[in-house]
N, C-alpha and C positions, 0 to 999 in steps of 0.2 A: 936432189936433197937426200942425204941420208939419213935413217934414222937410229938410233939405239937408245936400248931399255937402259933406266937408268933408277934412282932413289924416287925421283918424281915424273917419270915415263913409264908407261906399261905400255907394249905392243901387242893385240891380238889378230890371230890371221882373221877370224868371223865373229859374229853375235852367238855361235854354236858356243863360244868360250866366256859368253857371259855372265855365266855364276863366279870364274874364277878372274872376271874381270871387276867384278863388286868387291871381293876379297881384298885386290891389290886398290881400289878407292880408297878401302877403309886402314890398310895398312902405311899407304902414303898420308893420311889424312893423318896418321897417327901419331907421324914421324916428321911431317915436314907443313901439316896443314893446307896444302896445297897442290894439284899436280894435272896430268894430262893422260888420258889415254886415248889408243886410237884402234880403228878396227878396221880390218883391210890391209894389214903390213905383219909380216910373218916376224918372230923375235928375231929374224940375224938380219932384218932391217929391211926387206925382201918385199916389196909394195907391188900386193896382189890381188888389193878392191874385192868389192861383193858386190851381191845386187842389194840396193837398200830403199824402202819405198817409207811413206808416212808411219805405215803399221813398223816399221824395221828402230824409228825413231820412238817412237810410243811406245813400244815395247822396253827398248832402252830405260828411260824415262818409269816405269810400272814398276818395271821392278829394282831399281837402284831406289828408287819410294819406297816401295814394300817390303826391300832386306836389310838397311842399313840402318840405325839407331844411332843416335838422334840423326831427325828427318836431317838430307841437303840437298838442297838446287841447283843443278850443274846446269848449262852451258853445252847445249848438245847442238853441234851442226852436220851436215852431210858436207865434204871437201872434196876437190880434185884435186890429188897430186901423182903427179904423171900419165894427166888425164884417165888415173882411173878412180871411182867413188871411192871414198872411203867415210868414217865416222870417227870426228873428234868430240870428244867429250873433257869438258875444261871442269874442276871443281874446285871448292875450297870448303875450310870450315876448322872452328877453332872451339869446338866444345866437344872438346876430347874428356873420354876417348869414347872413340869410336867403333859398331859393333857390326860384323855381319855373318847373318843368319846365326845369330844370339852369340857370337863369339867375336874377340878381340884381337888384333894383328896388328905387326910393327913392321915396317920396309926396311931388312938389311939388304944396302946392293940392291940387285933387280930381284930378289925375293921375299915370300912375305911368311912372315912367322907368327904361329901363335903365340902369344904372349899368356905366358904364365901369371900366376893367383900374386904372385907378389910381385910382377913387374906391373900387374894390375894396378893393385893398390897403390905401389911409385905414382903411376902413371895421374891417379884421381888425386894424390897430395900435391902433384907439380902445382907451382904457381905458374894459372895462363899468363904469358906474354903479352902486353896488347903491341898492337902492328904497331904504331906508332911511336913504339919505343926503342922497337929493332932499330939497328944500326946498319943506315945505307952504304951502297956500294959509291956514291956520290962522296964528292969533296968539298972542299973550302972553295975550291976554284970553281966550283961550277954555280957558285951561289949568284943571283942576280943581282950588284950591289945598290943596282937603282933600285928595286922594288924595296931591297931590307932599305936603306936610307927614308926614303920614303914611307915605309911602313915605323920606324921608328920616329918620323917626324908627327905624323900623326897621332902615336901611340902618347909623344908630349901634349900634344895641344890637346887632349883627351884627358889630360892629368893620369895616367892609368899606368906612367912606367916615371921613375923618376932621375932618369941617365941619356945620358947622349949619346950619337954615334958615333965607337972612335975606331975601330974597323971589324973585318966579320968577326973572325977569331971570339975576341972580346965579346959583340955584341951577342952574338949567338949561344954565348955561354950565358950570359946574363938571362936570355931569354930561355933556359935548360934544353939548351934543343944540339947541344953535344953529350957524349959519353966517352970517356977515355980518348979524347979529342976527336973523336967520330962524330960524323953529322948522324943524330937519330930520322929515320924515315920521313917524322912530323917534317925536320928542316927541307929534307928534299921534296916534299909536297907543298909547303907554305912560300918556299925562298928559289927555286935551285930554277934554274935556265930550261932544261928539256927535264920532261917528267911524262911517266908514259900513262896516265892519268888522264881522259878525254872526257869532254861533253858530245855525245852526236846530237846533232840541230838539224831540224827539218818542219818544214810548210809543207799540207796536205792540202789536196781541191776542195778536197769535200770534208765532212765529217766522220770520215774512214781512213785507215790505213791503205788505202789505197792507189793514189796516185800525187806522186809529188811534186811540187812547183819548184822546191830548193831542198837540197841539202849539204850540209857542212859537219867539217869533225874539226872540232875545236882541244889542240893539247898546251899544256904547258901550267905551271905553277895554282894554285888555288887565283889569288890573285888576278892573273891572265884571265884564267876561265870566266870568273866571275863578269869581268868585265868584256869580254867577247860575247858571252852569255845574253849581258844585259842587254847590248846593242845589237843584237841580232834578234833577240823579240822587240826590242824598241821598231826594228826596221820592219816587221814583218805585221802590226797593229793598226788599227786603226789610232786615229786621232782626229779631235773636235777641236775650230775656234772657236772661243771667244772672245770677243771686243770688249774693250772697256776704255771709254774714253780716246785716246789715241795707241793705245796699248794693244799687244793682241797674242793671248795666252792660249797655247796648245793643249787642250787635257789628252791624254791617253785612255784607251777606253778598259782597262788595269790599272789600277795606282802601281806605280812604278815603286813604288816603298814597299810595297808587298811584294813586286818579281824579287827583286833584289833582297828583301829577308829572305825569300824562296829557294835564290839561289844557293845564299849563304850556309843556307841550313842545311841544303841537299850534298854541298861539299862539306861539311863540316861531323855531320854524322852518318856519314853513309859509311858503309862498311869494305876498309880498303882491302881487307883478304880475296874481296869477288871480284873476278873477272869483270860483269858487268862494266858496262857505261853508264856515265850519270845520263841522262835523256834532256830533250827540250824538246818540246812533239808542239806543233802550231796546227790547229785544225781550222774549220772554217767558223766554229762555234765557241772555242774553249785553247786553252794554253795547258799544255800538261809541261809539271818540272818533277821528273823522277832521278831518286837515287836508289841503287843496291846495299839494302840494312836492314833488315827485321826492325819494327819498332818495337820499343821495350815491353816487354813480354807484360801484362796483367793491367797493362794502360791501354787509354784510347786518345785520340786526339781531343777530344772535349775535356780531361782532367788535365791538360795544360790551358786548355781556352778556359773554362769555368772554375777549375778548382785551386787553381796555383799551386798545381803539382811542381814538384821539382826535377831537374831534368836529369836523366840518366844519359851519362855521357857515353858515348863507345869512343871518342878521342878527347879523353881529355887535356891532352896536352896543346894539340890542334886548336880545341874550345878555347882554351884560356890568353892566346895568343889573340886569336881574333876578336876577343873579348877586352883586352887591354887596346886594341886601334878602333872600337866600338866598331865593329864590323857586324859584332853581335851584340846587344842591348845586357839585355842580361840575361841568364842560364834558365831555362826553361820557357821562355819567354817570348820566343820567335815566332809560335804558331799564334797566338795568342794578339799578337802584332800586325796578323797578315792577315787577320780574320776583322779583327776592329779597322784596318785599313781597307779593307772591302766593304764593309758592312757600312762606312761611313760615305762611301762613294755608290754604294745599291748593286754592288757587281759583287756576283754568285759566287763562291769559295768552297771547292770541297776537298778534305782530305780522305785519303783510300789508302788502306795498311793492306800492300799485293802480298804473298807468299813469296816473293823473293826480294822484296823493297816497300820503298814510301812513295806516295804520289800525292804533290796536289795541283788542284784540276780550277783553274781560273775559266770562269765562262763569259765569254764575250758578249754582253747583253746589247752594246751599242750596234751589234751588227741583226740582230735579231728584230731593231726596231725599224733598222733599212730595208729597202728594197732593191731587189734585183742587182743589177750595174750600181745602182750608187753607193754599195757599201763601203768601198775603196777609193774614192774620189770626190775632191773636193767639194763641199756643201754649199746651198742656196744656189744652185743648176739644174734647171727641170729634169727631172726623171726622163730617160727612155732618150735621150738626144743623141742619135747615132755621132756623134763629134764624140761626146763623152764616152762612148761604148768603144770606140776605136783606141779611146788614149788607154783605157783598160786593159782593150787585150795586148796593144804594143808593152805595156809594161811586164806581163805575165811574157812575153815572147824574149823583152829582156832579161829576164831575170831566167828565164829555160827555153831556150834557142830550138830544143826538140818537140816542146811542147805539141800536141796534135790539136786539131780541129775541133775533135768530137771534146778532145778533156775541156778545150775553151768554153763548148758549147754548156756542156754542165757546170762549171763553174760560172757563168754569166744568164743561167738558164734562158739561153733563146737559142735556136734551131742553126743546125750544121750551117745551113745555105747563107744566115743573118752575117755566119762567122767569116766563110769565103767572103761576101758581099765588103766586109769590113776591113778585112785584110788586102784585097783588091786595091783600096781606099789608099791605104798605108803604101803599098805597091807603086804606085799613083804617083806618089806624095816624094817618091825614092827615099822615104825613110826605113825599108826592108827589100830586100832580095833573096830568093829561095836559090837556096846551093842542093843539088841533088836531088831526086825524084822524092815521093810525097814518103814512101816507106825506106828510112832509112839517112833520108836528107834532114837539112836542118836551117833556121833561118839567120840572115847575116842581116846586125842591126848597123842599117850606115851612118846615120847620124842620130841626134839625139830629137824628142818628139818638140 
């Protein structure tokens, strides 16, 4: 891979070049809002690593905090390229301009220039852009026609548009989502086939980040996500029957009306200039849905639950789309929806405004009132039934083939030997066979349980 500096690339050979790699943040931020720099690669492209330890990253991080005006949140990881370390640092941010160590710079080319008293003032009268109104590199052709079709049939039965679909061109204009016959960004994130846009999804053992049973990276259109979104927490929840009469109704231990405004909300105002990923985090207690957004500055989530605050958009155009297929209720109104949707079901709701986004945090109460083995498997079965202990872990074996002994053992809290003991069981049964020794092998599911 080669690399060259460019408008929105800075190369440094070390962190020795640190102050003057803050300089070019703030002069690409100034110029393009967005950009990359890397450390461990000489400027004629020349990848020559350093040594870089926790303190190497923290340090990074201190002081792009401490010299840059107004605060931003980059994206710092440690990478191998050409198996040797190096440091990417990913940023964005669109409340220009931007200042470092009390002064102003603009990216010509791969250099960064002061910016003079009245390009200053230029710079503070510009009208900001919002992302969603940039005009994609995407086409007409790459539009989904099933999804638009579909999204405008619903948009009718909602009463909320009052035209039919007679092809993109057309509908897409009707909908303002072209400019000088250019699809706007909004179009390629609501409509368009591949979109480089993702949710990461993952189930954890425990109540930590710690070790995980699944993970998945879901990309593609608002649309797609939402609904990959939803059926991947559907699939990873608990759920209760009920009987009634001859009937027999599945609740979820979530109201499902609240994942789904959750998720709505999380693609709909998150802020598409950041790198970030929107999140779906599954723990053993609680459902976290994050997006990357600052939430509006001098509000808290209680002035839209309590007060009928009104909502401050960062897409408004996005907003108003979703809002004509009632995908969103109405403008300010969604947190408000997910809390009275919890609160009517007795299951715990909180919202957390992170420093680099919004979270909120559904807590699993149904599994708090189980025990042990049974929290995952079907009800009215006595507790502790080594049958039932087995169909548990074979499920966890299928869903992560490498799983180990000890992570089963703390997720079913009973002792390594209980676990051999069980899996033996399954062994037995020829429903598993171990392919390869115990570090590094993995298990091969043969049939179903």
């Amino acid at each position: 891979m080669k690399f060259k500096e460019s408008e929105t690339i800075e190369l440094k050979k070390s962190t020795s070049e640190l102050k003057e790699a803050v300089i070019s943040i703030v002069a690409i931020l100034n110029k393009h809002q967005k950009g990359e720099i890397y450390f461990g690669i000489k400027n004629d492209g020349s990848i020559i690593g350093q040594d870089i330890s926790e303190k190497t990253i923290r340090g990074i991080s201190i002081t792009i905090s401490e010299h840059i005006e107004p605060k931003i949140y980059p994206k710092i990881n440690q990478i191998k390229i050409n198996n040797k370390k190096c440091v990417r640092v990913q940023f964005y941010g669109k409340n220009i301009p931007y200042f470092a160590y009390g002064r102003a710079y603009m990216r010509v080319g791969d250099e960064n220039r002061q910016i003079s008293a009245k390009e200053l003032e230029k710079l503070f009268l510009r009208n900001k852009i919002l992302w969603e109104m940039e005009t994609s590199d995407k086409t007409i052709r790459d539009i989904d026609v099933k999804i638009l079709r579909n999204y405008i049939l619903r948009a009718n039965n909602a009463k909320r548009i009052n035209f039919q679909y007679i092809n993109v061109k057309t509908t897409l204009k009707k909908l303002n989502l072209l400019k000088n016959g250019k699809l706007l960004k909004a179009a390629e994130i609501l409509f368009c086939k591949s979109n480089p846009i993702e949710v990461q999804a993952a189930v954890f053992a425990s109540k930590e980040k710690i070790t995980f049973l699944d993970i998945k990276q879901f990309k593609g259109n608002i649309f797609n996500l939402i609904e990959q979104s939803e059926e991947y927490i559907k699939g990873h929840i608990d759920w209760r029957a009920v009987l009634k009469d001859r009937t027999r109704d599945e609740i979820p231990e979530v109201p499902l009306r609240a994942i789904t405004e959750a998720l709505v909300n999380s693609l709909c105002h998150r802020d598409y200039w950041a790198p970030e990923s929107n999140k779906v985090a599954i723990f053993k207690d609680r459902v976290e849905i994050y997006n990357p957004g600052t939430f509006p500055e001098g509000l808290t989530p209680e002035d839209y639950i309590y007060k009928e605050e009104q909502s401050v958009l960062r897409n408004p155009l996005i907003a108003d789309v979703l809002y004509k297929s009632r995908d969103i209720e109405k403008w300010g109104s969604g947190l408000k929806r997910i809390y009275q949707e919890c609160k009517a079901q007795n299951v715990k709701v909180e919202f957390k405004i992170l420093k680099t986004g919004f979270m909120i945090v559904f807590f699993r109460t149904e599994i708090e009132k189980k025990t042990k083995v049974t929290e995952r498997v079907p009800e009215n079965v006595p507790e502790n039934v080594p049958e039932k202990r087995t169909k548990v872990i074979f499920k966890y074996i299928s869903k992560n083939n490498k799983i180990s002994t000890k992570n089963l053992s703390e997720i079913l809290q009973v002792s390594e030997k209980t676990v051999k003991r069980d899996i033996e069981k399954l062994k037995e049964k020829k429903l598993l066979k171990r392919i390869g020794a115990d570090k590094g092998g993995y298990w091969k599911v043969l049939k179903k349980y």
